[in-house]
N, C-alpha and C positions, 0 to 999 in steps of 0.2 A: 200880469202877462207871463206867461210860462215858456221859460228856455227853450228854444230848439237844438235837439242835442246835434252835436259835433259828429258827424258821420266822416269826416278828413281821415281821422287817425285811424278808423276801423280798415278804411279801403288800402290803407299802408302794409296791414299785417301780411306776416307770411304764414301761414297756415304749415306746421310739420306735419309728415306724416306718420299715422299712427304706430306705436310699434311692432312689433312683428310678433305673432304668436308663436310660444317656445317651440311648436312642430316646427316652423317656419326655418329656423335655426338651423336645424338636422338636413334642410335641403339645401344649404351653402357646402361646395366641396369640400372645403377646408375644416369646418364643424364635423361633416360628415366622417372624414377622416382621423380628427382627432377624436370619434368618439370607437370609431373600430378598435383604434388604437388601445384604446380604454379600459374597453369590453376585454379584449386579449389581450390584456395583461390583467384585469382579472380571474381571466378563466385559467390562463396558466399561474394565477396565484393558488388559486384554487386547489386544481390539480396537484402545484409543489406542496403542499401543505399534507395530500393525500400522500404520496409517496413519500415524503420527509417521514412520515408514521413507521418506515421499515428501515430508517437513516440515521446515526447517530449525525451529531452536527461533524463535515469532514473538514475538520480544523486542518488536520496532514493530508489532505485528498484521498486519505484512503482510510473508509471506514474499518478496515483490520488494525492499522496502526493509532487509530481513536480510541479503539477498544485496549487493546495492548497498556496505551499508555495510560488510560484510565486502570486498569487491573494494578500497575504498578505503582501509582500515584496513591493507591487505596493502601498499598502496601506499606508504603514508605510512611504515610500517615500512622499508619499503627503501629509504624515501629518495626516491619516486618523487613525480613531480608531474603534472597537466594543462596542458597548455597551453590550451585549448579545453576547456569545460564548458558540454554542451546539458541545458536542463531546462524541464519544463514536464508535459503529463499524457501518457497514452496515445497521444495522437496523436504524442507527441514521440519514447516510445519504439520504437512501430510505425516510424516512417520514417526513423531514422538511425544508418546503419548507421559507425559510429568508423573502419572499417579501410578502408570505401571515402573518408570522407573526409579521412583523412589523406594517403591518395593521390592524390586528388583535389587536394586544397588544398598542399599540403606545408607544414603548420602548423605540426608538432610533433603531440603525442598531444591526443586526443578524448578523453571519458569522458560516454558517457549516461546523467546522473544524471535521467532524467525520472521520474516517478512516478506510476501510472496512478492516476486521478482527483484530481488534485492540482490544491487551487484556489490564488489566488494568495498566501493569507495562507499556506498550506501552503508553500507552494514557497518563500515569503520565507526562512520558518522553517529549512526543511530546507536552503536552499541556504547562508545567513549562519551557521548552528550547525554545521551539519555538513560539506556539502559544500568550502565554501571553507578552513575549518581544516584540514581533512583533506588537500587536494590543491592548492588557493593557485592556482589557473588566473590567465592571463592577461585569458582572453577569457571573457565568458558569453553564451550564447548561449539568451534565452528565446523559447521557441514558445509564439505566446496560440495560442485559440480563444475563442469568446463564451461560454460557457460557465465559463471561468474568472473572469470577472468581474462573474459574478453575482452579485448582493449576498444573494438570497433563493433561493438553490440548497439543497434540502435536502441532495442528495448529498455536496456543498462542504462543508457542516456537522458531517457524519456522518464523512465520510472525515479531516478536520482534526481534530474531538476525538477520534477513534482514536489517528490519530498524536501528537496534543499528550501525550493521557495515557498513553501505551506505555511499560511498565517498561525501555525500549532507550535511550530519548529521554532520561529523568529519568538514569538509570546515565552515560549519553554526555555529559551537562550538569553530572551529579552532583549531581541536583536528586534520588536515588532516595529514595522513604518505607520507613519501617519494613516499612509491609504492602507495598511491593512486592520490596522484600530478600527477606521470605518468602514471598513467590508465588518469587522465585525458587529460592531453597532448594528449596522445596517442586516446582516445575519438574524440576528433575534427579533426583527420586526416581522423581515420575509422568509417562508420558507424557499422562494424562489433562489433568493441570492443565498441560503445556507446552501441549497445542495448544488451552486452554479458546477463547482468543483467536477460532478460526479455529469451533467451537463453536460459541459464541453468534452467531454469523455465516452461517448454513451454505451459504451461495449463495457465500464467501467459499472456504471449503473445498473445493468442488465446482470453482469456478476456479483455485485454486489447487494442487491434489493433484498428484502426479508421483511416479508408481507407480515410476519409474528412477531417483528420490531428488532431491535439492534440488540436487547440481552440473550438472543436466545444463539450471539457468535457469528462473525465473518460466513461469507458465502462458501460452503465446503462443495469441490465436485464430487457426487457421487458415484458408486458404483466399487461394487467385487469383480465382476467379470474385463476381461482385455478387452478395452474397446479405448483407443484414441481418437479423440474428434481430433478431423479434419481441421480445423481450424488453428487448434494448438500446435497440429505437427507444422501448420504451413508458419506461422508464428514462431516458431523455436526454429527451424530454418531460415526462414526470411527476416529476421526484427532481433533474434537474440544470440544464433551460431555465426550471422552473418559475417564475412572477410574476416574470418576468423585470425584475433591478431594476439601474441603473448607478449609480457614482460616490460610491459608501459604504465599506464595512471592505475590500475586494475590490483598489480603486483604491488607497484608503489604501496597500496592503501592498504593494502594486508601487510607488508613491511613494515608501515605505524602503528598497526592496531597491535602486532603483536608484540613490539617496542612499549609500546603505553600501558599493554593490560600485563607484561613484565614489568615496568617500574613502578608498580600499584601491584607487584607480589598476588598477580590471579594467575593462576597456572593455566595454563590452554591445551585443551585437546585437539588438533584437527581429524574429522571422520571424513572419509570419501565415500558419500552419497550413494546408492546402488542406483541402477539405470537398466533395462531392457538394451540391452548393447544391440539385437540386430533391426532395431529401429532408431536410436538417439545416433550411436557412430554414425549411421549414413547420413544425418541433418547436418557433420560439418561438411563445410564446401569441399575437405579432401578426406575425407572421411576419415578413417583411423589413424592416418596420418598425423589430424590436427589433436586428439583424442592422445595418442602417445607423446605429443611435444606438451601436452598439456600435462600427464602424469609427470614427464620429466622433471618439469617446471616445480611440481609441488614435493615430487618427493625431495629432490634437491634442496628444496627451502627448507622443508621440515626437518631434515636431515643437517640440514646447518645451525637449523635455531632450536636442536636439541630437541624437538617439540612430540607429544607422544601421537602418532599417525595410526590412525584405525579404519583399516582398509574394508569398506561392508562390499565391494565388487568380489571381493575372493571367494564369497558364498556362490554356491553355484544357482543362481538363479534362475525362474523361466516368469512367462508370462501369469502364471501363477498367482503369484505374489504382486501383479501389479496392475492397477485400472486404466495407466497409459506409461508410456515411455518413460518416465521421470516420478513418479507417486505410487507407491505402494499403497495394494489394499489393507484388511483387517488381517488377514496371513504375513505378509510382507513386516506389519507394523509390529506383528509379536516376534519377528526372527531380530526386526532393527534393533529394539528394544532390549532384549537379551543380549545382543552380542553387543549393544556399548553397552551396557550395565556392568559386563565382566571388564570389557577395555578398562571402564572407568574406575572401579573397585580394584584393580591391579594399576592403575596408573596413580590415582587421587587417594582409595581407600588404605 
């Protein structure tokens, strides 16, 4: 006689339903979302990967001072030293050019460690930490303008905590933090998170980009003829001559640099920058006013701390000589050049 099967247990079952086909997935919002998310952060991997191509990695946030310290890092490795070290901001790097004045002076080697926008507590910083351990110059050679000793320069502010906190500075001091260790980890995976720096910045990126890559030098503004962009005069107005203030953290920070690079027997030149006077005087808020408290200021110091002052305003300058307010062209650059070459050969040689 043959079983009659048990049909109880069958009518118990629950039947699941089948699974969902992977399209099916992508129509749940929350999938759908996480994958936009996905796709866009690909694409701007992508993209950073493309532009990283014209980026050295901005260890310091600022692809000039990447380069900079890598030139000097090359140096020290081989043994190599400066004899001559100019620093100061943009106007120091626009106008002097190391190979004319070496020839010029016959000093031994130059190195323009200037740093565009570099106020004085910057410059203290970067030239006693970095510059001087790295290359051990005889001579320093600072270029003021009024602008760097501003006490209430937004610009000054902005550019100095960049560089105070750049994962390059802390590595280079070996001051680095845990979380900058893993920004840089994480830097060599992404070109995204290498160029964040330049990123949150993006006027920074736009001046700095070099579609021919990072060896071929920092972002130079061009141009022989007078023409100042709008943008810079309103920026040097508004961000860097702003409430124009003397004789506070500004002063202070050239007070030690020149303390320090005298106890370490480097002799110091300070040069005063030339300028288009009937455009730069009117950016401060009282124009010549704040321009003469400001000569006061330095000649006064110089004059106390015995220091040799090489005056480049007393040439009689015109538009000439310069592509905006504050940088001299290719004319400009062979008067600069000459006239510290003799300063410095009468002071140094």
């Amino acid at each position: 006689m043959s079983a009659v099967p048990d049909t109880t247990a069958a009518d118990d079952l629950v039947l699941l339903d089948p699974l969902p086909e992977p399209t099916s997935l992508l129509r749940r919002p929350g999938a759908r979302t996480v994958a936009i998310v996905v796709a866009v952060l690909v694409v701007t991997e992508l993209v950073a990967r493309v532009l990283s191509g014209g980026l050295p990695n901005p260890d310091w946030n600022f692809a000039q001072t990447d380069r900079k310290v890598g030139e000097m890092e090359a140096m020290a490795a081989a043994g190599e030293t400066a004899d001559v070290v100019l620093i100061g901001n943009s106007s120091v790097n626009a106008a002097f050019v190391t190979d004319d004045l070496e020839a010029r002076s016959g000093l031994g080697t130059f190195f323009n460690a200037g740093l565009d926008g570099s106020s004085m507590r910057q410059t203290e910083d970067w030239t006693l930490n970095v510059v001087v351990p790295l290359i051990a110059p005889d001579t320093v050679v600072i270029g003021l303008t009024s602008r760097d000793l501003n006490d209430a320069s937004s610009s000054n502010a902005e550019v100095f905590d960049k560089y105070l906190n750049s994962r390059g500075r802390a590595r280079f001091l070996g001051e680095e933090t845990t979380g900058q260790q893993v920004q840089q980890a994480a830097s060599r995976a992404s070109a995204l998170v290498r160029i964040s720096p330049f990123l949150r910045d993006p006027a920074s990126l736009v001046t700095q980009y070099n579609p021919d890559g990072p060896d071929t030098g920092e972002f130079v503004l061009p141009g022989e003829e007078y023409n100042p962009r709008p943008l810079d005069v309103t920026r040097t107005r508004e961000r860097a001559l702003n409430d124009y203030t003397l004789g506070g953290v500004e002063l202070d920070a050239l007070t030690r640099l020149i303390e320090q690079l005298a106890s370490q027997d480097i002799q110091v030149v300070v040069v005063e920058m030339p300028f288009v006077a009937e455009d730069y005087l009117d950016m401060h808020p009282n124009g010549v006013a704040d321009y003469d408290a400001y000569r006061r200021v330095v000649t006064d110091f110089t004059s106390e701390n015995d220091l040799t002052y090489v005056d480049l305003t007393e040439y009689p300058w015109t538009t000439d000589e310069f592509y905006d307010f504050l940088h001299v062209n290719s004319t400009g650059i062979a008067i600069v050049n000459a006239m510290v070459a003799d300063a410095l050969v009468e002071a140094v040689g």
